[in-house]
N, CA, C and O atoms as a GROMACS GRO file, in nm:
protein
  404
    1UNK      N    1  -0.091   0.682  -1.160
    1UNK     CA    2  -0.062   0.607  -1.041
    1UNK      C    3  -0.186   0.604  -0.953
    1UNK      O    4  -0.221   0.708  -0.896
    2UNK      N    5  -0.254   0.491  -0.939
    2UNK     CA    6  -0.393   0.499  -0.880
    2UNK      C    7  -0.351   0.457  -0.719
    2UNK      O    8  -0.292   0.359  -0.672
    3UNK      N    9  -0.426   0.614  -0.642
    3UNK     CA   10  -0.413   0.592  -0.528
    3UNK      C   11  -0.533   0.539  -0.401
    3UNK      O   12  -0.632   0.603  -0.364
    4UNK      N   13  -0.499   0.436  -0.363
    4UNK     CA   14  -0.560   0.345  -0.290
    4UNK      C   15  -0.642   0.406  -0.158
    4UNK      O   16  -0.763   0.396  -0.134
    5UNK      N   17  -0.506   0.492  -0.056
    5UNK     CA   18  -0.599   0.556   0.060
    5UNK      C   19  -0.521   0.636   0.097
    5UNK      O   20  -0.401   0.610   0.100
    6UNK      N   21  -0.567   0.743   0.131
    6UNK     CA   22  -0.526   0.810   0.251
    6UNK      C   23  -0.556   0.843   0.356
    6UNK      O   24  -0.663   0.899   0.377
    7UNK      N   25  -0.437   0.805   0.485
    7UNK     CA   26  -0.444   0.797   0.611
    7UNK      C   27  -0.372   0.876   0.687
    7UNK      O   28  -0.250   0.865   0.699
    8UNK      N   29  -0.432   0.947   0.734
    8UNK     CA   30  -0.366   1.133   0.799
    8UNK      C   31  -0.231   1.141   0.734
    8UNK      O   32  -0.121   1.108   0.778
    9UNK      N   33  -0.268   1.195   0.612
    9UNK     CA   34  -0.152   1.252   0.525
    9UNK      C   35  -0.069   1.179   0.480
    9UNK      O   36   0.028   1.211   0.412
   10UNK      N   37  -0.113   1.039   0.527
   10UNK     CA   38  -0.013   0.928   0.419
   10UNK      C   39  -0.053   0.863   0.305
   10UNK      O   40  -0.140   0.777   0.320
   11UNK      N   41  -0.003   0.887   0.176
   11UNK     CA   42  -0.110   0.862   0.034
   11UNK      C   43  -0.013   0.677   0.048
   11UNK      O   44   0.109   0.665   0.057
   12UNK      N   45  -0.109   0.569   0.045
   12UNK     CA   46  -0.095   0.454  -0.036
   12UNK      C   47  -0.151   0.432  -0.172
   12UNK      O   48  -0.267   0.453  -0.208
   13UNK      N   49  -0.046   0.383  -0.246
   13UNK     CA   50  -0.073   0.394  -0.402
   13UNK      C   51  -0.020   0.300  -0.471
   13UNK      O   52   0.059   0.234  -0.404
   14UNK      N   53  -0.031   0.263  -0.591
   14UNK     CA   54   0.016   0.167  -0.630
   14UNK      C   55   0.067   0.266  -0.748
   14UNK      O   56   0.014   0.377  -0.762
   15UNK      N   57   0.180   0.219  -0.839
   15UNK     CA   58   0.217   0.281  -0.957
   15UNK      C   59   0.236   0.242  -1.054
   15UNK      O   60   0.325   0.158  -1.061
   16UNK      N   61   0.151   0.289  -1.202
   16UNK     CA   62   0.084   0.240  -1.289
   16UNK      C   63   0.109   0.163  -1.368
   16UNK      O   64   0.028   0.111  -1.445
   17UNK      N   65   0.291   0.132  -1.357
   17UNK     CA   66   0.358   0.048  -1.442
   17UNK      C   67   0.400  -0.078  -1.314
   17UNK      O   68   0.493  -0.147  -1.356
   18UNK      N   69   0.358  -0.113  -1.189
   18UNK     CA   70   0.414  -0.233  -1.155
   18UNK      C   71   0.397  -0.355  -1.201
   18UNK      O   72   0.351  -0.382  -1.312
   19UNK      N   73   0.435  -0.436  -1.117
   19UNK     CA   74   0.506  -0.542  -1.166
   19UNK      C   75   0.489  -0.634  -1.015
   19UNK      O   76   0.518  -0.572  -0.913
   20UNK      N   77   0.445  -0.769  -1.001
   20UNK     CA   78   0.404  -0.879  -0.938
   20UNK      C   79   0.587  -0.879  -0.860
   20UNK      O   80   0.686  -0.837  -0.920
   21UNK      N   81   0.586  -0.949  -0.688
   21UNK     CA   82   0.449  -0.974  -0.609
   21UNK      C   83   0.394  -0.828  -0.614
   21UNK      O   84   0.438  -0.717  -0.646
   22UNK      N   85   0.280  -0.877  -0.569
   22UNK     CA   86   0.171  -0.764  -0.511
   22UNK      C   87   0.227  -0.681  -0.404
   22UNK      O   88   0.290  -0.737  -0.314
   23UNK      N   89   0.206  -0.509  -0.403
   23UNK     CA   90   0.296  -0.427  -0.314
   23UNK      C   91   0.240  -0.283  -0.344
   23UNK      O   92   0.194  -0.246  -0.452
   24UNK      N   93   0.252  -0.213  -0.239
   24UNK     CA   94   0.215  -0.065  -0.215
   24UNK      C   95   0.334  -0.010  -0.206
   24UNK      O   96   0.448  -0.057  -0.210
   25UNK      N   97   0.280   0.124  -0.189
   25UNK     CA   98   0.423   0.226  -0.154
   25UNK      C   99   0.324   0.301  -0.070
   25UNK      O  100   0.202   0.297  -0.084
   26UNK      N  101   0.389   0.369   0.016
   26UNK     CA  102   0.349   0.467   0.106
   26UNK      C  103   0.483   0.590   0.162
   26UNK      O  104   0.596   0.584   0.211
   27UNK      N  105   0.349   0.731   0.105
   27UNK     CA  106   0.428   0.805   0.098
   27UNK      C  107   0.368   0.967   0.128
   27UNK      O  108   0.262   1.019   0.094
   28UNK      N  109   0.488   1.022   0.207
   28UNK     CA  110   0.442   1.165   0.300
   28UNK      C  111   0.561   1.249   0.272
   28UNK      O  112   0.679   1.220   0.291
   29UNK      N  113   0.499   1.391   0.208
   29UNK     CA  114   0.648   1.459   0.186
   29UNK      C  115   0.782   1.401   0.158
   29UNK      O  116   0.892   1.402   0.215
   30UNK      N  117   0.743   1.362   0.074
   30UNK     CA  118   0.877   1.302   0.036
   30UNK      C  119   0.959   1.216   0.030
   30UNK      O  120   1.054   1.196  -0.046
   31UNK      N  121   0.917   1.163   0.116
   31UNK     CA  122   0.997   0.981   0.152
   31UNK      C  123   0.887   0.885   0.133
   31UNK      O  124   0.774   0.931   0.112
   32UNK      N  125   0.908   0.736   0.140
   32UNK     CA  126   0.859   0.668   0.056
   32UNK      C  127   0.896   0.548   0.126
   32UNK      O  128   1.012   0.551   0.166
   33UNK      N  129   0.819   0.423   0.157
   33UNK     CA  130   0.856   0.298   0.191
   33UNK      C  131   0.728   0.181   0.108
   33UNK      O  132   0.626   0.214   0.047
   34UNK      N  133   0.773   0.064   0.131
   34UNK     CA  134   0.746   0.000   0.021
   34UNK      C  135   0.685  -0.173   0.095
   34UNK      O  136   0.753  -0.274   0.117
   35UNK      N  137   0.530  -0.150   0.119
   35UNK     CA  138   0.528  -0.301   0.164
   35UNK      C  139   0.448  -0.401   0.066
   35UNK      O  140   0.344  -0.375   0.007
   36UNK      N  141   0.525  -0.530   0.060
   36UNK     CA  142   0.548  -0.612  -0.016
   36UNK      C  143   0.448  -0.732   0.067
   36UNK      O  144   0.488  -0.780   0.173
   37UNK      N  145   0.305  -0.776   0.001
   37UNK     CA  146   0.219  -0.866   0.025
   37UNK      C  147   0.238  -1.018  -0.026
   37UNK      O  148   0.209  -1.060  -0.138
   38UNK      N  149   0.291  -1.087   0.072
   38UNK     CA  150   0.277  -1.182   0.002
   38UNK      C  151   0.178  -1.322  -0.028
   38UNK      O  152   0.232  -1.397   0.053
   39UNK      N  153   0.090  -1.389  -0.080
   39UNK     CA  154  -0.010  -1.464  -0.056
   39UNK      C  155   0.009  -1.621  -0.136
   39UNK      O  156   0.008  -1.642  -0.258
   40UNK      N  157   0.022  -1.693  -0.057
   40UNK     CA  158  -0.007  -1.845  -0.041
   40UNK      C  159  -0.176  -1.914  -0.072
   40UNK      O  160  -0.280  -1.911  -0.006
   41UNK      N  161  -0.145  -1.965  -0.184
   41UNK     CA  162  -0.302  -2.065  -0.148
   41UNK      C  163  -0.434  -1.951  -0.143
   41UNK      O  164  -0.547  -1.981  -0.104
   42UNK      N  165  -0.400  -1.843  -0.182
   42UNK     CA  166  -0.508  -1.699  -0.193
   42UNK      C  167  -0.509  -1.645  -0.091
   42UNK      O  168  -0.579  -1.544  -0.098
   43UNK      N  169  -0.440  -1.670   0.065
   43UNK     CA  170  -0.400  -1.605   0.165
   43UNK      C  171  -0.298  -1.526   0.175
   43UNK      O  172  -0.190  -1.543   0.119
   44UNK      N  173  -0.348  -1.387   0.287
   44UNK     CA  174  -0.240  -1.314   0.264
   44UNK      C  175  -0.122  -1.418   0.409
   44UNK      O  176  -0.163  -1.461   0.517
   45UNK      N  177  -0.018  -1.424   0.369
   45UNK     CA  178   0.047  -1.501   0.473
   45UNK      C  179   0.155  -1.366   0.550
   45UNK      O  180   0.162  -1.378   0.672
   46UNK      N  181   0.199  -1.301   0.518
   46UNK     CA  182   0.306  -1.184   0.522
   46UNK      C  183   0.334  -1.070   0.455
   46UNK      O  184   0.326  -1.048   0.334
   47UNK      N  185   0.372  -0.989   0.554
   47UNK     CA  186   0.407  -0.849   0.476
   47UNK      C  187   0.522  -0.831   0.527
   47UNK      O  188   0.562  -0.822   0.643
   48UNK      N  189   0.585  -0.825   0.395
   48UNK     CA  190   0.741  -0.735   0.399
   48UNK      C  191   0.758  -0.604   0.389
   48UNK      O  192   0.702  -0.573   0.283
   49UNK      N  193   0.813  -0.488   0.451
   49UNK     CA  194   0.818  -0.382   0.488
   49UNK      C  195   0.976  -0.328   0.414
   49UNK      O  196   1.071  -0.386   0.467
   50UNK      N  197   1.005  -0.256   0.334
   50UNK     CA  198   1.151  -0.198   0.294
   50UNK      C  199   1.134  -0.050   0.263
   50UNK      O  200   1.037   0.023   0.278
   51UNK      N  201   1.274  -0.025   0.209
   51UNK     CA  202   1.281   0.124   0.190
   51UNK      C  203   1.303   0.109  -0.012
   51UNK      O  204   1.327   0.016  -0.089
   52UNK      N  205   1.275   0.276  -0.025
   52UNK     CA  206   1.280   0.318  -0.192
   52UNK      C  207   1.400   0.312  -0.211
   52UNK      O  208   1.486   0.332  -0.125
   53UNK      N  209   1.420   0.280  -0.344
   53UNK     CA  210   1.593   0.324  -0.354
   53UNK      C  211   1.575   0.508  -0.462
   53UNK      O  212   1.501   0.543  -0.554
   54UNK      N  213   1.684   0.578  -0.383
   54UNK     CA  214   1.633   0.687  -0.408
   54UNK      C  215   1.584   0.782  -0.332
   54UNK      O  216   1.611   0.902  -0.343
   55UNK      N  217   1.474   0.711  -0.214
   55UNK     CA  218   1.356   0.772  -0.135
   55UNK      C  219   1.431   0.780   0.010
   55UNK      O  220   1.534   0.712   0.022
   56UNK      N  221   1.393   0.846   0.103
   56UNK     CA  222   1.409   0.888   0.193
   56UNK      C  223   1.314   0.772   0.247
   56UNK      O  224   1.205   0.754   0.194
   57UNK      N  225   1.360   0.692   0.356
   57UNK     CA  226   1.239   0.599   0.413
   57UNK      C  227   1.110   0.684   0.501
   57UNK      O  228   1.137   0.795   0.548
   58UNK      N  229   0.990   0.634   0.516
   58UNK     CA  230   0.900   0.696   0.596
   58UNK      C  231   1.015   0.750   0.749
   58UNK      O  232   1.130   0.728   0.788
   59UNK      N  233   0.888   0.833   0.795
   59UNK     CA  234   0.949   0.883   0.957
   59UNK      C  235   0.852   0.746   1.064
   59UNK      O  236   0.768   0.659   1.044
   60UNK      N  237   0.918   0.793   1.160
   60UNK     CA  238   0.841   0.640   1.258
   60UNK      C  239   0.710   0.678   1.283
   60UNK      O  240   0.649   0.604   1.360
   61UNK      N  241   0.645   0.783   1.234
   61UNK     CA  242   0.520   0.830   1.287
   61UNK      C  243   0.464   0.771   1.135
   61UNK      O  244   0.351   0.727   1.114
   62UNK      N  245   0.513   0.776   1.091
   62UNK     CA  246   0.436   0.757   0.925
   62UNK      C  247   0.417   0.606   0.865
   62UNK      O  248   0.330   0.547   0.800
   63UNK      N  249   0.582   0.567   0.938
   63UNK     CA  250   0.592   0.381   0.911
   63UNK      C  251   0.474   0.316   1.015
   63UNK      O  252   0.411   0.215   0.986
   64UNK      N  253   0.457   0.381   1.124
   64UNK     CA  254   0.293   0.313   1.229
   64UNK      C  255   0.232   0.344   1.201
   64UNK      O  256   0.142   0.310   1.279
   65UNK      N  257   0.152   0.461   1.050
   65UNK     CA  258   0.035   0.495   1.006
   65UNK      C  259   0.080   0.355   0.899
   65UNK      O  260   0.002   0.265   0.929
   66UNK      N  261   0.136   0.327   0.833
   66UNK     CA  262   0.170   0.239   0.680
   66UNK      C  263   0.146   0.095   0.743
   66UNK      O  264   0.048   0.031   0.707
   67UNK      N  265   0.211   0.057   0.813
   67UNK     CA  266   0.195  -0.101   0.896
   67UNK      C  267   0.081  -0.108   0.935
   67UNK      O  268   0.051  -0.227   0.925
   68UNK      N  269  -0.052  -0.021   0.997
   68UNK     CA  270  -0.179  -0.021   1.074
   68UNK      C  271  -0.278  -0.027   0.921
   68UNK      O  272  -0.373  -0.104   0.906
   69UNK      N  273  -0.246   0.038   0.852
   69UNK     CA  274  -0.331   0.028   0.708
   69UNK      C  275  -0.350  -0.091   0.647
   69UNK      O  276  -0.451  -0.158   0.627
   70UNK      N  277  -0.137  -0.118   0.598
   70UNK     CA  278  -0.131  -0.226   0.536
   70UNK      C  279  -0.216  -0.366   0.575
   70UNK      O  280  -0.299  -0.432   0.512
   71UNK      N  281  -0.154  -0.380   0.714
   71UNK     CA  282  -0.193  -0.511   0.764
   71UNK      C  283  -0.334  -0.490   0.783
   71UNK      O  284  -0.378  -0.605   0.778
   72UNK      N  285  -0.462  -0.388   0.808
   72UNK     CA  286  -0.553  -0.380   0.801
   72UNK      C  287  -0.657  -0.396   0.706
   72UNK      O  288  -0.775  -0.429   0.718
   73UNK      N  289  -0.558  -0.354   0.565
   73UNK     CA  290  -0.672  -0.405   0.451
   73UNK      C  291  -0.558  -0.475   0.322
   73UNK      O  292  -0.581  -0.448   0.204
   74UNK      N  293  -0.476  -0.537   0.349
   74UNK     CA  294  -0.403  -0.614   0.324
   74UNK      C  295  -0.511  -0.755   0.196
   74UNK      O  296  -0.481  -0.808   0.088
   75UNK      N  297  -0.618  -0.762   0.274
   75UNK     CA  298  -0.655  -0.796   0.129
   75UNK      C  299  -0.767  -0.729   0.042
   75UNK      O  300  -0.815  -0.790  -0.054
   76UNK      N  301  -0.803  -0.616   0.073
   76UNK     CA  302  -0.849  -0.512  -0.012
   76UNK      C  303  -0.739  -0.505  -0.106
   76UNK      O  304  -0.748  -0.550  -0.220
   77UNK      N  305  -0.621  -0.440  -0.054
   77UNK     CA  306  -0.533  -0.436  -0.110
   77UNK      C  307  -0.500  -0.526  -0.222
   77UNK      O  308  -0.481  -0.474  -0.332
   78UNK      N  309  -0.484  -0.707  -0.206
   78UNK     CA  310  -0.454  -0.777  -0.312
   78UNK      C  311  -0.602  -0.780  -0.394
   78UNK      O  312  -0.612  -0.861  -0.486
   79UNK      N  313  -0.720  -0.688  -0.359
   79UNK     CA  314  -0.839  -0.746  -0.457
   79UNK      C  315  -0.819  -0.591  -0.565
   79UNK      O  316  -0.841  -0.595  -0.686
   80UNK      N  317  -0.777  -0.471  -0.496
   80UNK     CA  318  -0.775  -0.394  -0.594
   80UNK      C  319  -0.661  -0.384  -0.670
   80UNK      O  320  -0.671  -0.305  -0.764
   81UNK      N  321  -0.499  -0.470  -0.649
   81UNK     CA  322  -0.466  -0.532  -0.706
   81UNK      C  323  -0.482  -0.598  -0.803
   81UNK      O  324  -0.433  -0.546  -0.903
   82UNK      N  325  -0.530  -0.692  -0.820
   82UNK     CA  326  -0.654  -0.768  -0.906
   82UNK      C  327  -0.759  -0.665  -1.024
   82UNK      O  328  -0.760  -0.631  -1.143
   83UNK      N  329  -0.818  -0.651  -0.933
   83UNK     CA  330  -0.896  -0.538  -1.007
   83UNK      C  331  -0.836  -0.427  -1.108
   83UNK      O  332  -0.904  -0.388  -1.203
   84UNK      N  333  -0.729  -0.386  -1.090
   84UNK     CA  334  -0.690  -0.271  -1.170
   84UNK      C  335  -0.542  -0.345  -1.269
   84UNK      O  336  -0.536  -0.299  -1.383
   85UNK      N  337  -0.457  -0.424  -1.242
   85UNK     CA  338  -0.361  -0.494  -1.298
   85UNK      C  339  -0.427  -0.587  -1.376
   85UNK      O  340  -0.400  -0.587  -1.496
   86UNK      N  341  -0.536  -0.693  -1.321
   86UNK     CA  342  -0.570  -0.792  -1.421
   86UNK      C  343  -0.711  -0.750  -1.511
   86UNK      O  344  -0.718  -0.743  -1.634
   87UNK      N  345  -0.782  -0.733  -1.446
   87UNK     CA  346  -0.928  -0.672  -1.506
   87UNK      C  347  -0.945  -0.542  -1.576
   87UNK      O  348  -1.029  -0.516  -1.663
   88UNK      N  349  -0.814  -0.431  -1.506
   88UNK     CA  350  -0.828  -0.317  -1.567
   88UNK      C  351  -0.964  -0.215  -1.562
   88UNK      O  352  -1.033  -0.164  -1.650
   89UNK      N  353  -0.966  -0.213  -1.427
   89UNK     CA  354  -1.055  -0.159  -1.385
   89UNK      C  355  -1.009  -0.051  -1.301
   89UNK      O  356  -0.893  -0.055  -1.259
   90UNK      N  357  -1.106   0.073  -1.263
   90UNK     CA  358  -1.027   0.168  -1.224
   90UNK      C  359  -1.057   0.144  -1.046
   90UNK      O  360  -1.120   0.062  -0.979
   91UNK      N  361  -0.985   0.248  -1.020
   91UNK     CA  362  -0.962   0.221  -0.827
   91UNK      C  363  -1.028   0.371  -0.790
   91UNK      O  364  -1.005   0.482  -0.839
   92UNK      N  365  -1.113   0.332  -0.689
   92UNK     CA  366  -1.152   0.445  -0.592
   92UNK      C  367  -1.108   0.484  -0.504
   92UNK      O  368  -1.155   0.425  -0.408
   93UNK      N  369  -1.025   0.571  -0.471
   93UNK     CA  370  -0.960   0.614  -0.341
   93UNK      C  371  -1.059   0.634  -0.221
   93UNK      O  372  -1.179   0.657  -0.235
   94UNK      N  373  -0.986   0.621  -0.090
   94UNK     CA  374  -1.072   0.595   0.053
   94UNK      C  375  -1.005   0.715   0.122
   94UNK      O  376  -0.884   0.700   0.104
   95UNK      N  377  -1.031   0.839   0.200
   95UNK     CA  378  -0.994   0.869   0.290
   95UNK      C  379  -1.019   0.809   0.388
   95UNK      O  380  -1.136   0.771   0.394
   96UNK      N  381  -0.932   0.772   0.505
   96UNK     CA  382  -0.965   0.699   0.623
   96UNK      C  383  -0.912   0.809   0.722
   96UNK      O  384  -0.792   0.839   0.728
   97UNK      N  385  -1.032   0.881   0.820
   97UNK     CA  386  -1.027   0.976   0.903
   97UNK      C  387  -1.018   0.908   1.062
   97UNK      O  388  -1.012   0.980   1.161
   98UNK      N  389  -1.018   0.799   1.067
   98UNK     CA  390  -0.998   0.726   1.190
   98UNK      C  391  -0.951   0.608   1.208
   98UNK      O  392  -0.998   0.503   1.165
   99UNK      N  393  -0.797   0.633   1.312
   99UNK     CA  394  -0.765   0.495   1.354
   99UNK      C  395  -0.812   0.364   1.323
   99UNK      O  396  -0.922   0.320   1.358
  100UNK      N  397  -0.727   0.305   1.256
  100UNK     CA  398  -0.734   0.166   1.208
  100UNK      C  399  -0.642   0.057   1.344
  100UNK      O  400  -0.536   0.087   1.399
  101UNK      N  401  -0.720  -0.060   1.364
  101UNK     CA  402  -0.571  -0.138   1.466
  101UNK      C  403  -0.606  -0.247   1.448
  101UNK      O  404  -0.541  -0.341   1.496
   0.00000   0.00000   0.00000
């Protein structure tokens, strides 16, 4: 499961068997929420935000670290997407030690 970033203790990752649209999970001790990128015309146009089935949803401190990321590199996100699903290439993880907005 190649993980994308972590942002004060929240791992975003993708997992190794997905499956199109394009989408992260983000996840802290244990719970788990799930945002769903969607892109038009090669734009990202929206992000959908849900819960795991199974998972405990993020806490509200964790869902405003996941929304500030997502929507921040939202198309990093669909290029290492790309990169590791179609090209098969591997992913470098990012710690990010400071506020994203």
């Amino acid at each position: 499961m190649p993980k994308l970033y972590e942002y004060f203790g929240l791992i975003i990752m993708f997992y190794a068997n997905e499956h199109e649209p394009v989408h992260v999970h983000g996840k802290f001790q244990g719970s788990e929420s799930r945002a769903e990128i969607i892109v038009l015309d090669g734009v990202v146009s929206e992000i959908r935000y849900s819960t795991v089935a199974g998972r405990a949803p993020l806490g509200t401190n964790e869902m405003r670290y996941f929304k500030e990321i997502v929507s921040a590199r939202a198309d990093d996100i669909v290029a290492k997407w790309i990169d590791f699903f179609v090209l098969h290439k591997p992913i470098t993880p990012e710690r990010i030690t400071r506020r994203l907005k």
